[in-house]
C-alpha positions in Angstrom: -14.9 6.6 -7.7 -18.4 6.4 -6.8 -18.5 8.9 -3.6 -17.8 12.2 -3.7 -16.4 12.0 -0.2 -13.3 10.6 -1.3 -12.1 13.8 -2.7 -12.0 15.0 0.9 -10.4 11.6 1.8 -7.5 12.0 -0.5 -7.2 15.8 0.6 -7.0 15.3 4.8 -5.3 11.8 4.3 -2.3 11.8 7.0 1.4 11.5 5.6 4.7 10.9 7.1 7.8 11.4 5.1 12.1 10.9 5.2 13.5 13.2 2.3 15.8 11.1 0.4 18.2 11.4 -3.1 16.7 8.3 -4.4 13.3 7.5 -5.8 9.7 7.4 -4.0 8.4 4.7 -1.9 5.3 4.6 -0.8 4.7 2.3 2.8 1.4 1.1 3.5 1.1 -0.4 6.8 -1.1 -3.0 8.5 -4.6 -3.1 10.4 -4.9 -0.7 14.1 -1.2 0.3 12.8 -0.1 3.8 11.5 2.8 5.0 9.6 5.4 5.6 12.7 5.7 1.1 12.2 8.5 1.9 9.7 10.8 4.1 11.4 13.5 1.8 12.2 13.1 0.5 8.6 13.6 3.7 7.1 16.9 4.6 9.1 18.2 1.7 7.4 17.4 2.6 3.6 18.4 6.1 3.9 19.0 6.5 -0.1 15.2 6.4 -1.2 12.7 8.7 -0.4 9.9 7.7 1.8 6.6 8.3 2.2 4.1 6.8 4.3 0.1 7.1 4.9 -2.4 6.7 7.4 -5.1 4.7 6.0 -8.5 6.0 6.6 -9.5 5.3 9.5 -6.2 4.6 11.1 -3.6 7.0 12.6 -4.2 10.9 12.2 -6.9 9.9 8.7 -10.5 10.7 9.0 -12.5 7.5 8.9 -13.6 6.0 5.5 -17.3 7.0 4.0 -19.5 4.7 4.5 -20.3 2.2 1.6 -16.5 2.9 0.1 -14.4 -0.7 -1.1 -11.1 -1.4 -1.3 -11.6 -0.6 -5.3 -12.2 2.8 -4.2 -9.2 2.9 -1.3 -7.0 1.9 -4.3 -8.1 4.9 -6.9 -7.4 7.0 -3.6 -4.2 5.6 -2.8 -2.7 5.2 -6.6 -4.1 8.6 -7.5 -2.2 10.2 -4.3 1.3 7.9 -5.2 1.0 9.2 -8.9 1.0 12.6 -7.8 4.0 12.2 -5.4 5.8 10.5 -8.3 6.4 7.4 -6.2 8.4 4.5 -8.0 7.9 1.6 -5.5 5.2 0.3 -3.4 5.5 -1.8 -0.2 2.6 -2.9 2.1 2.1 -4.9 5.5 -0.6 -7.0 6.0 -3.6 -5.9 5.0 -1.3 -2.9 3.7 -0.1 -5.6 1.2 -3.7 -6.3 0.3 -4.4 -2.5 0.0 -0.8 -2.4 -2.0 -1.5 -4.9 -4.5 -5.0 -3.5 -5.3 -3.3 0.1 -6.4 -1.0 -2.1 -8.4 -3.7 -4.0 -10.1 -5.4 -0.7 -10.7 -2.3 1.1 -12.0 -0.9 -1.6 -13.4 2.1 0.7 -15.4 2.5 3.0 -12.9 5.4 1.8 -10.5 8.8 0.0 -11.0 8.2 -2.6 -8.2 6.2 -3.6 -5.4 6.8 -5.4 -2.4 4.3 -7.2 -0.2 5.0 -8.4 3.5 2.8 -10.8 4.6 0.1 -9.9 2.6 -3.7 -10.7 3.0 -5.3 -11.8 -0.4 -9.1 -10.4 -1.0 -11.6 -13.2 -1.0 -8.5 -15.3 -0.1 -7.3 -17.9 2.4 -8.7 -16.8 6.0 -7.0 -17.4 9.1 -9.9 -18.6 11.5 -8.0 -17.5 14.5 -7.8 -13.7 12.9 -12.1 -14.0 12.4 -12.6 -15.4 15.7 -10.7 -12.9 17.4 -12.7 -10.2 15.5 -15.8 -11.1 16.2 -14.9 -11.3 20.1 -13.1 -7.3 19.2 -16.5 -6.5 17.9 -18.4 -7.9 20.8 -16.0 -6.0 23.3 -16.5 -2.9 21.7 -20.1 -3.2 22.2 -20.0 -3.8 25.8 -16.8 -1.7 26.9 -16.1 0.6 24.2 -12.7 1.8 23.8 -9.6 1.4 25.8 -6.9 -0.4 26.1 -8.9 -4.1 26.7 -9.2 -3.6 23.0 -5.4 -3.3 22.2 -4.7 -6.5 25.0 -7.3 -8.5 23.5 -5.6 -8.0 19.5 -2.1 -8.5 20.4 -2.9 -11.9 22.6 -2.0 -14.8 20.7 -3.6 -17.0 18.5 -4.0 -15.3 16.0 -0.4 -15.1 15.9 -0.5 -11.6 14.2 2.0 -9.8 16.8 3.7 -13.6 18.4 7.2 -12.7 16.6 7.1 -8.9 17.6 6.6 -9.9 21.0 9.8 -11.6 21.0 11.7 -8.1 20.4 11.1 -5.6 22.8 11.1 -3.2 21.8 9.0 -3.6 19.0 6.6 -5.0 21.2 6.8 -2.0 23.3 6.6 0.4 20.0 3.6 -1.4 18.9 1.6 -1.5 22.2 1.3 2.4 21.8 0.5 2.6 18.1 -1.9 -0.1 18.2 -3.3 1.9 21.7 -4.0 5.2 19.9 -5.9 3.2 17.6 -9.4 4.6 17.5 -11.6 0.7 16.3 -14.2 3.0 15.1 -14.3 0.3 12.4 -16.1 -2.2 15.1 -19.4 0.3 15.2 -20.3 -0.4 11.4 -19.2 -3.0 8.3 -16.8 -0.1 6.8 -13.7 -2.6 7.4 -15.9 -5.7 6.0 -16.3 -3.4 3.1 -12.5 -3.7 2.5 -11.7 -7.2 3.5 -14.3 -8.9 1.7 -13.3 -7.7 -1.9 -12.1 -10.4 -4.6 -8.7 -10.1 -6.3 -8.7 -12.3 -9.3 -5.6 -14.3 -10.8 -6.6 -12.8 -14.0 -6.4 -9.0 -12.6 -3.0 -9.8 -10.9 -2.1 -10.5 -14.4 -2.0 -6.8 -15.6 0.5 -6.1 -13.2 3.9 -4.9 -14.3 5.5 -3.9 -11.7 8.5 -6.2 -10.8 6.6 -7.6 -7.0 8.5 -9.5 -4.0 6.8 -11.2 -1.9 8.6 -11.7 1.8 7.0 -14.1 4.6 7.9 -15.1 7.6 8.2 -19.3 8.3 6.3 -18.8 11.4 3.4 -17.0 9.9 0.0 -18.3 9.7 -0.9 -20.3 6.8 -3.1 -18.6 5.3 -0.9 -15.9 4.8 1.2 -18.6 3.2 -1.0 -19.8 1.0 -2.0 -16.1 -0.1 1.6 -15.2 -0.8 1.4 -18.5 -3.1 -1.3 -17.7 -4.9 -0.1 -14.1 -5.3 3.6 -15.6 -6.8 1.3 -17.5 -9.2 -1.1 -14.0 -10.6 1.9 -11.6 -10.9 4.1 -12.7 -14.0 7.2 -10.8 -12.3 7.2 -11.9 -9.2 9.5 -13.8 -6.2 8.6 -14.9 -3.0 11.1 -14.8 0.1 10.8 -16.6 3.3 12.0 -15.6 6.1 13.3 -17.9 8.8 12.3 -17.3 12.6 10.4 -14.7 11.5 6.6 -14.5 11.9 3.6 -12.0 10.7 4.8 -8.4 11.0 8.6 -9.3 8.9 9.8 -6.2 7.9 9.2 -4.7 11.6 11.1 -8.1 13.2 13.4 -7.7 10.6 14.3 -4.2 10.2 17.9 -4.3 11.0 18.3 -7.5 8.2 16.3 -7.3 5.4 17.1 -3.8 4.4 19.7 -5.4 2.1 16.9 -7.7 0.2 14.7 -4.7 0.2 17.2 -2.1 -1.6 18.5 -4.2 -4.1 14.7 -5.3 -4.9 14.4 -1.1 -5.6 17.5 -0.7 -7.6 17.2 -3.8 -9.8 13.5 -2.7 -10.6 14.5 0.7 -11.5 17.1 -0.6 -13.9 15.0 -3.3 -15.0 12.5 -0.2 -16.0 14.7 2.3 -17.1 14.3 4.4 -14.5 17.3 7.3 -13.7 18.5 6.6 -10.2 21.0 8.6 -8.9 21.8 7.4 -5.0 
């Protein structure tokens, strides 16, 4: 990687992790989210090993250096999963984005992936998501932050949080984590940095990790259409919807789609020789 700051990065980057008998997964979560989003998830796959991150800038991480791509987030990410031995990969939102770069950049290096929801770089763009951050950025410059910031985000369209709201509890969960989030990405372009990267069909290729793909039916369509074109780059790869079910799935899901999600584990680890012993 081309800055030297990243070492320190990978060193101070925030973790979160349920001991397990099974094999390592690593969770990447979504935009202003952290790792405590997959909790309730985890209580109900207690035969893998989880571990989570804060991504830079999010959580208890230091921010990004300036300049950094998400090129560089993935060398971070895969070189930190590789060390840790993880065997799967799931991510969230842009988590998925973040997820499927680390996959494309280490393409023998896990048994499967899973993407929820995931953003595609230099993809399908909902303009609801761009409108309301431009108005975040503009907010930011005449408040600063507090908790107008969090309000503003969750307020539908974009209809990024519309299905959490219907639980909740979630809702309730995610109204703190999404508070304590610090939007020191609104003073500079760090986040534009990330977002605006291409992923290529012909770099999805490489990728050998068995992938599933899970949406909701009430998602945006861009996120639709990203999971599509996703299906289409990864030769191993299925896509899942999910009915009444909108952006954030695995959260509105938790309590359901554990099933879909360890038998997507165990068949890749067969599938790749892997020893499981769960």
């Amino acid at each position: 990687m081309g800055h030297p700051e990243c070492t320190d990065i990978l060193r101070d980057l925030a973790t979160t992790s349920r001991p397990g008998v099974g094999e390592r997964v690593l969770w990447i979560h979504g935009y202003t989210m952290d790792s405590r989003i997959w909790a309730e998830l985890w209580s109900h796959l207690p035969n893998w090993h989880h571990l989570a991150i804060d991504l830079p800038g999010h959580g208890r991480s230091p921010p990004l250096p300036s300049g950094t791509d998400l090129s560089d987030l993935a060398c971070l990410i895969g070189q930190f999963a590789i060390e840790q031995n993880v065997r799967h990969v799931v991510g969230l939102s842009f988590g998925g984005m973040v997820a499927l770069q680390v996959a494309i950049q280490h393409p023998d290096a896990f048994a499967s992936l899973v993407l929820a929801a995931p953003a595609l770089g230099g993809g399908p763009q909902d303009k609801h998501a761009q409108a309301r951050n431009l108005e975040l950025s503009r907010l930011y410059r005449t408040l600063g932050v507090g908790p107008w910031l969090r309000d503003l985000w969750m307020t539908s369209p974009p209809n990024i949080f519309a299905g959490a709201s219907k639980h909740p509890e979630l809702w309730h969960r995610l109204r703190n984590i999404v508070g304590d989030h610090s939007w020191r990405e609104l003073a500079d372009t760090r986040m534009r940095s990330l977002t605006g990267f291409h992923q290529s069909p012909g770099e999805m290729q490489r990728v050998t990790a068995a992938a599933l793909i899970v949406i909701g039916e009430q998602d945006a369509e861009a996120f639709k259409r990203s999971a599509e074109l996703i299906r289409r780059g990864i030769p191993q790869c299925r896509r899942v919807y999910l009915k009444q079910t909108g952006h954030l799935t695995l959260l509105e899901r938790a309590a359901t789609i554990h099933p879909l999600i360890d038998s997507h584990f165990r068949a890749s680890s067969r599938l790749n020789n892997y020893q499981f012993s769960a």
